[in-house]
N, CA and C of each residue as an Amber inpcrd file, in Angstrom:
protein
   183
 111.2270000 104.2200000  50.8470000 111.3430000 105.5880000  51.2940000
 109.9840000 106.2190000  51.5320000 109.1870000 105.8880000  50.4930000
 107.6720000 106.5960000  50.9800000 107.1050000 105.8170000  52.5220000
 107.3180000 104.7710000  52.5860000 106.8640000 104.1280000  54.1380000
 106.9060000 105.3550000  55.0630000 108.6840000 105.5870000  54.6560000
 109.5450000 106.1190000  56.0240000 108.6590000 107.6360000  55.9380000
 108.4990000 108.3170000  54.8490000 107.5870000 109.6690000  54.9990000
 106.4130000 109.4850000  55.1850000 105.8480000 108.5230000  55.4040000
 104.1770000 108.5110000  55.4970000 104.9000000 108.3760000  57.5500000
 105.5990000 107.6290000  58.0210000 105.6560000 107.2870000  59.0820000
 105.8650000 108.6750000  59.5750000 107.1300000 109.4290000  59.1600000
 107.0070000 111.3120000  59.6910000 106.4380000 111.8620000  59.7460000
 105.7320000 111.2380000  58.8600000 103.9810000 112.9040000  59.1130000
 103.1570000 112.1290000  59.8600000 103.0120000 111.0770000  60.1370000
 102.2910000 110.6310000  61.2080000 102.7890000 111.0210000  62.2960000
 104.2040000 110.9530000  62.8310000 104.5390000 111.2670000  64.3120000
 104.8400000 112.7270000  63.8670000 104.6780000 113.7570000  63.1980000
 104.7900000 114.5940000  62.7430000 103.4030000 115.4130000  63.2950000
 102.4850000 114.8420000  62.7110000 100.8130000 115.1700000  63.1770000
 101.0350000 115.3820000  64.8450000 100.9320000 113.5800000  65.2580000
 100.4650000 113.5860000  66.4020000 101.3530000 114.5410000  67.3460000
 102.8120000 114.8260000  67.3640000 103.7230000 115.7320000  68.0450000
 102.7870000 116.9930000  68.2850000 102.2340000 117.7870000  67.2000000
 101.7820000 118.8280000  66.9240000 100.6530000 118.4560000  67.4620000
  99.9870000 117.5240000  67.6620000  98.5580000 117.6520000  68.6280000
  99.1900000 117.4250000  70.1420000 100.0980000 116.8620000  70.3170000
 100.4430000 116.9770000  72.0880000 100.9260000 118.4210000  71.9390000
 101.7530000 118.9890000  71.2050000 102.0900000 120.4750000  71.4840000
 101.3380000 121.2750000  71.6560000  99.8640000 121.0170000  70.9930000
  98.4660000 122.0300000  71.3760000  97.6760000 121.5900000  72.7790000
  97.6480000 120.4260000  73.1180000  97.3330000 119.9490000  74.2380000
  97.9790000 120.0110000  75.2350000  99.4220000 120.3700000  75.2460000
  99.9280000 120.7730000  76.4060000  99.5880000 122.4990000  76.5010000
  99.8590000 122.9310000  75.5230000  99.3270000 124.7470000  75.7550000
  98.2400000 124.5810000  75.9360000  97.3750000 123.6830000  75.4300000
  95.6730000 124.2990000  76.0660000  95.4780000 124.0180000  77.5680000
  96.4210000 123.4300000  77.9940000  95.9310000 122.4520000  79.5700000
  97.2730000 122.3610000  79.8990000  98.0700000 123.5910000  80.4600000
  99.1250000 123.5880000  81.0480000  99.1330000 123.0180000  82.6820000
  98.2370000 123.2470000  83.2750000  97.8980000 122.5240000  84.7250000
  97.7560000 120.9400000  84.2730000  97.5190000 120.3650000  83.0780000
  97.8730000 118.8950000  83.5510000  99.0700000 118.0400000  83.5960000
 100.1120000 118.9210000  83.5540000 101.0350000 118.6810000  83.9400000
 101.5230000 118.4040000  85.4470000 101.1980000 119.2200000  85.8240000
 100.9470000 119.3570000  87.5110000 101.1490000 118.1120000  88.2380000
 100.2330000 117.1740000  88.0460000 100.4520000 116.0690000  88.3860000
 101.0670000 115.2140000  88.5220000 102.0560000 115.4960000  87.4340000
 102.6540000 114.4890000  87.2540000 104.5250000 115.0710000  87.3220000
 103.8870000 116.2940000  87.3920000 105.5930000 117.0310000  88.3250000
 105.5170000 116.5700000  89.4810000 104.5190000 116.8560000  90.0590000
 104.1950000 116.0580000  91.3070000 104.6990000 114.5260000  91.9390000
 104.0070000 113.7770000  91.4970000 104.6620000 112.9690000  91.4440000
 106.4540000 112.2350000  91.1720000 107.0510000 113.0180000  90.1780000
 108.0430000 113.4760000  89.7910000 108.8920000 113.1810000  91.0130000
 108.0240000 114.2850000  91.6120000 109.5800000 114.6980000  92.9500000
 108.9120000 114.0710000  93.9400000 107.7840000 113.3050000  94.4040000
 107.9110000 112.2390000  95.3290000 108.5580000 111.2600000  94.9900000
 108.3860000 110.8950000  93.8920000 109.4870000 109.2360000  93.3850000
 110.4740000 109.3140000  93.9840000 111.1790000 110.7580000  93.1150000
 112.6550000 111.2470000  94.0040000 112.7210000 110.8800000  95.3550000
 111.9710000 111.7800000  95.6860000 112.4470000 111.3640000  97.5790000
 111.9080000 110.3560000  97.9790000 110.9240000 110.1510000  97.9380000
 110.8250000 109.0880000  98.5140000 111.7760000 107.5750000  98.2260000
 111.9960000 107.0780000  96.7240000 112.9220000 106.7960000  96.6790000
 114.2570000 106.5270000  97.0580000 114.6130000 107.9130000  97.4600000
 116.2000000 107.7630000  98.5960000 115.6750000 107.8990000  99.8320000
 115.0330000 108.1720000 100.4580000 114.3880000 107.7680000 101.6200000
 114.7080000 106.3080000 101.7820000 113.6570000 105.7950000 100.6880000
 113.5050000 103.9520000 101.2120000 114.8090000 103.2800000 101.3020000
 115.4400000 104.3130000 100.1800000 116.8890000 103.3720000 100.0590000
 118.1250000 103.4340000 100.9260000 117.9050000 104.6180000 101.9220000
 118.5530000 104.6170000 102.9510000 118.4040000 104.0120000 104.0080000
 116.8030000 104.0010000 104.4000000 116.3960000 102.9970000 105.3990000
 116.8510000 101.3820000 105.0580000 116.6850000 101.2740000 103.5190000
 116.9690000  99.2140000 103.6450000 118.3810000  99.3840000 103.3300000
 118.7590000 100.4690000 103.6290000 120.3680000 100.1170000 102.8460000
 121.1750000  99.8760000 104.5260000 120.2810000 100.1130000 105.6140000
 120.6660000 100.2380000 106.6880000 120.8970000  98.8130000 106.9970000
 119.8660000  97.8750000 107.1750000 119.4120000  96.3110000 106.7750000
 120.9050000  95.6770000 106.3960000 121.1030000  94.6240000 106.7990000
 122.3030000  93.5100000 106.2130000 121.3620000  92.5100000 105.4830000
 121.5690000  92.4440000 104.4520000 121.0910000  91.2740000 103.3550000
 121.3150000  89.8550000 103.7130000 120.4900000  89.1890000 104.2940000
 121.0320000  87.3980000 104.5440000 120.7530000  86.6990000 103.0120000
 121.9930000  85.9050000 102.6470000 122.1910000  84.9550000 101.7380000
 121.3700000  83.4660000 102.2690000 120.1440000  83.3400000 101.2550000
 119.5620000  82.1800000 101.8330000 120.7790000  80.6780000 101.7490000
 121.5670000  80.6450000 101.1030000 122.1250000  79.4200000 100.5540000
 123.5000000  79.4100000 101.9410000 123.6440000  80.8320000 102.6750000
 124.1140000  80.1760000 103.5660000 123.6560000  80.1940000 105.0350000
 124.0440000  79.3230000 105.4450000 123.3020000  78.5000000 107.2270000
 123.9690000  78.6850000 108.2900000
């Protein structure tokens, strides 16, 4: 049982240092919202274009 509480206050700590690092530096997020919503689209983009495509089965001739 002490393992398991030494392991909580460790991810306990570090939580509480990303929670200050995201309030101190709210713009570095930015980036990566960013990115975010290109994955998205672009994503269904690509997948509409190859979904257009017929798939050939190499094994048949």
């Amino acid at each position: 049982m002490l393992v398991l509480k030494k392991i909580a206050k460790f991810v306990s700590d570090w939580m509480a240092l990303i929670v200050i690092a995201v309030a101190a530096m709210p713009l570095a997020m930015v980036p990566g919202a960013i990115f975010s919503v290109w994955h998205n689209i672009s994503g269904a983009v690509l997948a509409a274009i190859l979904n257009r495509f017929e798939i050939k089965d190499k094994s048949e001739k």
